[in-house]
C-alpha positions in Angstrom: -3.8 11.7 23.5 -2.7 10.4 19.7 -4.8 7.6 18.6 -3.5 4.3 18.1 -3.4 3.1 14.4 -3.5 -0.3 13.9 -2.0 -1.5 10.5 -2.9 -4.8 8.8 -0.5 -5.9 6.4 -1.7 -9.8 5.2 1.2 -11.9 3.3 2.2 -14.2 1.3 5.0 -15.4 -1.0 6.4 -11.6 -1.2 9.5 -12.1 0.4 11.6 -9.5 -2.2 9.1 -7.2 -1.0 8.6 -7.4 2.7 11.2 -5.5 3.9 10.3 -2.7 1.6 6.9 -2.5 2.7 7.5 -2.9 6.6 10.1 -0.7 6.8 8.1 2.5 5.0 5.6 1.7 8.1 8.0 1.3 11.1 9.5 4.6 9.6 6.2 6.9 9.2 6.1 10.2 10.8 3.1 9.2 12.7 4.3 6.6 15.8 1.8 5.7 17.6 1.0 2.5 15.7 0.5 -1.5 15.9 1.5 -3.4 13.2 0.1 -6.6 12.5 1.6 -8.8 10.2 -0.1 -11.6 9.0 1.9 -14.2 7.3 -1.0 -16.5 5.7 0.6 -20.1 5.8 3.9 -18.4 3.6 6.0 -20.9 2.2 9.1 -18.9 1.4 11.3 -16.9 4.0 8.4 -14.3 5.2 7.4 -15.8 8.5 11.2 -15.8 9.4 11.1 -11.8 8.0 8.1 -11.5 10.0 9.3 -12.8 13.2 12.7 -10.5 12.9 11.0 -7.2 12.5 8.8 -8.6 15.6 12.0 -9.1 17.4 13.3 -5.5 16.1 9.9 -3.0 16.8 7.7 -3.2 20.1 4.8 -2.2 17.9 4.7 -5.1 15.2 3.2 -8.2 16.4 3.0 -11.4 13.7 -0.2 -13.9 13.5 1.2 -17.3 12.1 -1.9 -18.9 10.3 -2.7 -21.4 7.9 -3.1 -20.7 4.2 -6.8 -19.4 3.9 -6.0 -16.2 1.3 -6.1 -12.8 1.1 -9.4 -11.9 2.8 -8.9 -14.1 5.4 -5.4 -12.6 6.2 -7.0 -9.4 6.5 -10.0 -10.6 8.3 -7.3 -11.8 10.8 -5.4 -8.9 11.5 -8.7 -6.6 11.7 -9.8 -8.8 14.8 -6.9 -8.6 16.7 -6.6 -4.7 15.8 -7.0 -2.3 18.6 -6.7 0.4 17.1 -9.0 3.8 17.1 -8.4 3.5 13.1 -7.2 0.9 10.3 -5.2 0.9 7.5 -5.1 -1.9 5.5 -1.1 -2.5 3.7 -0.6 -5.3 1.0 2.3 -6.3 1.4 4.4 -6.1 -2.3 3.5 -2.5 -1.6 4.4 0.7 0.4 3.4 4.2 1.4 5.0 7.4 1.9 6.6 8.3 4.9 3.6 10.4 6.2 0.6 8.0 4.9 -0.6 7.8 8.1 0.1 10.7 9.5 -1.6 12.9 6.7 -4.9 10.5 6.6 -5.3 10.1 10.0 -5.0 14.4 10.2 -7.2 14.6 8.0 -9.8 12.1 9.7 -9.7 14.3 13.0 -10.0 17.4 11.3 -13.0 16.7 9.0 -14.5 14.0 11.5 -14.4 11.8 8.2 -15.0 8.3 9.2 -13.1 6.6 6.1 -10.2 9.3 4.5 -9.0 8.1 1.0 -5.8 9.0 -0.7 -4.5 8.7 -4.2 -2.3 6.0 -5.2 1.2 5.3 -7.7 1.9 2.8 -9.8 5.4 1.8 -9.3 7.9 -0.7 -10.8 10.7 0.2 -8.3 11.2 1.2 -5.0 10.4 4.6 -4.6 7.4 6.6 -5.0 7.5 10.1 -7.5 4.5 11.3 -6.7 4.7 11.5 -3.0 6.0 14.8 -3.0 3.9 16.8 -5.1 1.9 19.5 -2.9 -2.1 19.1 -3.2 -4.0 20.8 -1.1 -7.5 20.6 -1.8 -9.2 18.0 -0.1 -12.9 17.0 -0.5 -15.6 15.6 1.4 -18.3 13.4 0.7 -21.0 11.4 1.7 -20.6 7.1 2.1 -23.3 7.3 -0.8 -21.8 10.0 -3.2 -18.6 7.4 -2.5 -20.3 4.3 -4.0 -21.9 6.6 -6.9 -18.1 7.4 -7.4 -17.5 3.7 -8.6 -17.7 4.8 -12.2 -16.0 7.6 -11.7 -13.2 7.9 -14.6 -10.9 7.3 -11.2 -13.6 5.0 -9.4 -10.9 2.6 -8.9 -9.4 5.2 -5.8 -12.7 4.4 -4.2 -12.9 0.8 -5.0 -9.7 -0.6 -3.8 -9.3 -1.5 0.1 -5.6 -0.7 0.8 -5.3 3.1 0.1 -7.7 4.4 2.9 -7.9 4.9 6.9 -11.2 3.3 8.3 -12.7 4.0 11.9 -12.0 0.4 13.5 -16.0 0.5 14.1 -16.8 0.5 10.5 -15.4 -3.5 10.4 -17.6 -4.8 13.7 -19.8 -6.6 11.4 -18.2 -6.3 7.8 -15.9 -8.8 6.9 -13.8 -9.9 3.5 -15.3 -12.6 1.5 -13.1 -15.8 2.2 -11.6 -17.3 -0.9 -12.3 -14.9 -3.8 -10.6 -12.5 -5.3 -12.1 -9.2 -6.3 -12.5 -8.7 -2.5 -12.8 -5.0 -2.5 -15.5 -4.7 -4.7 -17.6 -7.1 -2.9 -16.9 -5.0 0.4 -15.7 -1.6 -0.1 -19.1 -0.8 -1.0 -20.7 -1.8 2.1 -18.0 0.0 4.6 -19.0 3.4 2.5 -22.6 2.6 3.4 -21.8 2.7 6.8 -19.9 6.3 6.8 -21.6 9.6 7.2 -18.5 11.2 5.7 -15.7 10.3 3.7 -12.5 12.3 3.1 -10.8 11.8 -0.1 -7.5 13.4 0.2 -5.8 14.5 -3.5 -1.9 13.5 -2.7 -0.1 9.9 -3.8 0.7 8.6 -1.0 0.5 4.9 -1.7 2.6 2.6 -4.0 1.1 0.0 -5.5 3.9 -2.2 -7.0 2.9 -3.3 -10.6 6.8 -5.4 -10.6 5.6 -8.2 -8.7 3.0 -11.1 -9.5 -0.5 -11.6 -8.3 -3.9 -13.1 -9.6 -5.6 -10.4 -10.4 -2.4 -8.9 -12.4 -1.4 -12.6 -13.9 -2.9 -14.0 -16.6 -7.1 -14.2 -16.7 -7.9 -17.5 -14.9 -11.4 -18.4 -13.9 -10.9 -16.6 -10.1 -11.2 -13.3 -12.3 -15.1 -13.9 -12.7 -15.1 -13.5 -8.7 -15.8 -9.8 -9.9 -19.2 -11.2 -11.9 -20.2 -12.4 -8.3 -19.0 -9.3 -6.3 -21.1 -6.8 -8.7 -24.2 -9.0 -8.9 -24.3 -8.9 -4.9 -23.7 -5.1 -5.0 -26.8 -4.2 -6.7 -28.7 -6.5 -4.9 -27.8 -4.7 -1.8 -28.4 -1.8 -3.3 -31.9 -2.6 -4.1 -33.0 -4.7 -0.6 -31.9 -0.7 1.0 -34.1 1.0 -1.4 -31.0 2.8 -3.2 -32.6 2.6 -6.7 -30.4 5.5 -8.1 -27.2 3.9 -6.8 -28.3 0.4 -8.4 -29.0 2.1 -11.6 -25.6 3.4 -11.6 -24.1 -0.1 -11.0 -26.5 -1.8 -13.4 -24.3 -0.5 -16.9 -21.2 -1.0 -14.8 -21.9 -4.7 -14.0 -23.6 -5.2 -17.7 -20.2 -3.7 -18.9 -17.8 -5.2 -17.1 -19.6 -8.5 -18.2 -19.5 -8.5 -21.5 -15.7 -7.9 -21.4 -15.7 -11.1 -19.3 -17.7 -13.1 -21.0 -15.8 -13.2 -24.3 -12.8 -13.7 -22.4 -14.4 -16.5 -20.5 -15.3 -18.0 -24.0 -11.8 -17.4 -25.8 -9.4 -17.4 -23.1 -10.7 -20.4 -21.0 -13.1 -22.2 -23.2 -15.3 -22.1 -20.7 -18.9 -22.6 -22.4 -20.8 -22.8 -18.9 -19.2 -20.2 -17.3 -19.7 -18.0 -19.7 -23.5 -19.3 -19.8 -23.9 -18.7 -16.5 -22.6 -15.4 -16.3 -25.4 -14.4 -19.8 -28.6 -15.6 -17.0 -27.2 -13.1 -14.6 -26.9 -10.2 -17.3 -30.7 -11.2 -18.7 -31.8 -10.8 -14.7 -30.0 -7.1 -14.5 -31.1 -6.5 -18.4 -35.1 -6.5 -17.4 -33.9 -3.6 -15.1 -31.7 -1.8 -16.9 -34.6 -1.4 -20.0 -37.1 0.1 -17.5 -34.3 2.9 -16.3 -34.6 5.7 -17.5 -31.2 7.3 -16.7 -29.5 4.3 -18.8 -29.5 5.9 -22.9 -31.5 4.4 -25.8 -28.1 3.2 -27.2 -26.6 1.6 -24.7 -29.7 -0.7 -24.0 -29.6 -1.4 -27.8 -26.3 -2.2 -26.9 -26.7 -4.4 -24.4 -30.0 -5.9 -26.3 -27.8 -6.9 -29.3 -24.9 -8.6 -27.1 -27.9 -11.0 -25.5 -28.8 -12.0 -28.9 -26.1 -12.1 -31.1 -22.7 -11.8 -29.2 -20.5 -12.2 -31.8 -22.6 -9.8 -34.0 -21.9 -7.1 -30.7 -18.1 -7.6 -31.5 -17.9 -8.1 -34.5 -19.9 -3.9 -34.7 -17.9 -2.9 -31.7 -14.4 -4.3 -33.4 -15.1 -2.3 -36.8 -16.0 1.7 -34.2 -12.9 1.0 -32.6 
């Protein structure tokens, strides 16, 4: 018998996009689905969108909640999923007509418990990608995954929406309510749990760069939710004894900070913030001087940027 793929698609505010997006799932070449809409307290048309295509498809069912964001939305729809497997759809996106079907083939055949696909940008309505034939496929371990986080293409591996999960992977994993960033603070964690991971080399997804969102908008202060998300990484890292994977994660947090922190400083003015977010870099500094794989460089780096920030951009301004 065909599993049963439960899709969880949370939303809010996207009614130009809706349609779009449920109707490249209702039409995938795989059928035995659910299809779990979750319109999070919507204040434009799409809980009148969702309850039509309810009306229309035996398989979509609708959860009408209050506003509580995008984690919560998904945290939703994963409890009332029944599904063998999940998929998790944003909903100003869409995937190609055999996202499912190719992903969920691909879990079966490699026994993978998360399978991964690439994804498109796209500003219109139809994917280019989708098409192209890639074959190879390759397998992995959860951990090799979470090394794969700085990755030149780490972001396929980061993000929660292009990827099938075995429904048992979420018992006791859940989306951080109220930040952004969501992904990193829990993709992570769901890799921890799987044995094997597929990571399948075709575009099937379309994430829509035409619409609006926070973490596509202009930098506001939720933006440092990724500070927060990193931070908690490595510690998790650490309490399970993965010092090679923390080390890893050490340059990218220290990184990914600094480029925060000036824009803390010039974009928002925020002094504190930006204070803040310097303790936690001097707490993940002490380790990152006593690794070894780290080079000499980039600790002189990151030593020179503690001291004298604006003598660390002023250097880095003039190599660029």
């Amino acid at each position: 018998m065909k599993p049963l793929v439960s899709v969880v698609v949370p939303i809010y505010m996207v009614e130009k996009y809706l349609n779009r997006c449920v109707e490249s799932l209702v039409n995938q070449t795989y059928k035995n689905l659910e299809i779990i809409l979750v319109d999070d307290g919507s204040l434009d048309s799409c809980p009148k969108i969702c309850d039509e295509w309810e009306d229309k498809d035996q398989r979509i069912q609708v959860i009408h909640k209050e506003n509580g964001g995008l984690s919560d939305a998904r945290n939703a729809g994963i409890a009332r999923a029944k599904g063998a497997y999940i998929a998790l759809v944003d909903s100003d996106d869409f995937v190609a007509l055999d996202f499912i079907e190719t992903l969920l083939n691909t879990a079966i055949e490699t026994q993978s418990d998360i399978v991964q696909c690439r994804y498109e940008y796209v500003a219109g309505d139809r994917m280019t990608k989708d098409k192209e034939k890639v074959e190879n496929t390759e397998i992995f371990t959860g951990r090799e995954m979470i090394a794969g986080f700085a990755w030149k293409d780490g972001a396929y591996n980061v993000v929660a929406w292009n990827k099938l999960y075995k429904r048992e992977l979420f018992e006791d994993i859940s989306y951080p309510k109220g930040r952004i960033h969501e992904d990193e603070a829990t993709s992570y964690r769901l890799f921890y749990q799987a044995d094997k991971v597929a990571f399948v080399y075709r575009y099937l997804y379309g994430y829509y760069t035409g619409g609006s969102s926070i973490t596509r908008d202009s930098f506001s202060k939720k933006r440092l939710d990724w500070e927060w998300a990193v931070y908690e990484r490595i510690k998790f890292l650490e309490q399970h004894k993965e010092s090679k994977l923390a080390a890893i994660h050490y340059k990218l947090y220290m990184d990914g900070c600094i480029d925060l922190y000036f824009k803390t400083l010039e974009q928002l003015k925020d002094i504190e913030a930006a204070k803040h977010m310097k303790e936690h870099m001097k707490k993940i500094y002490g380790k990152v001087i006593r690794e070894k794989s780290i080079p000499a460089r980039t600790k002189m780096g990151y030593t020179l940027f503690l001291s004298m920030p604006k003598a660390f951009k002023k250097i880095v301004s003039a190599g660029q």
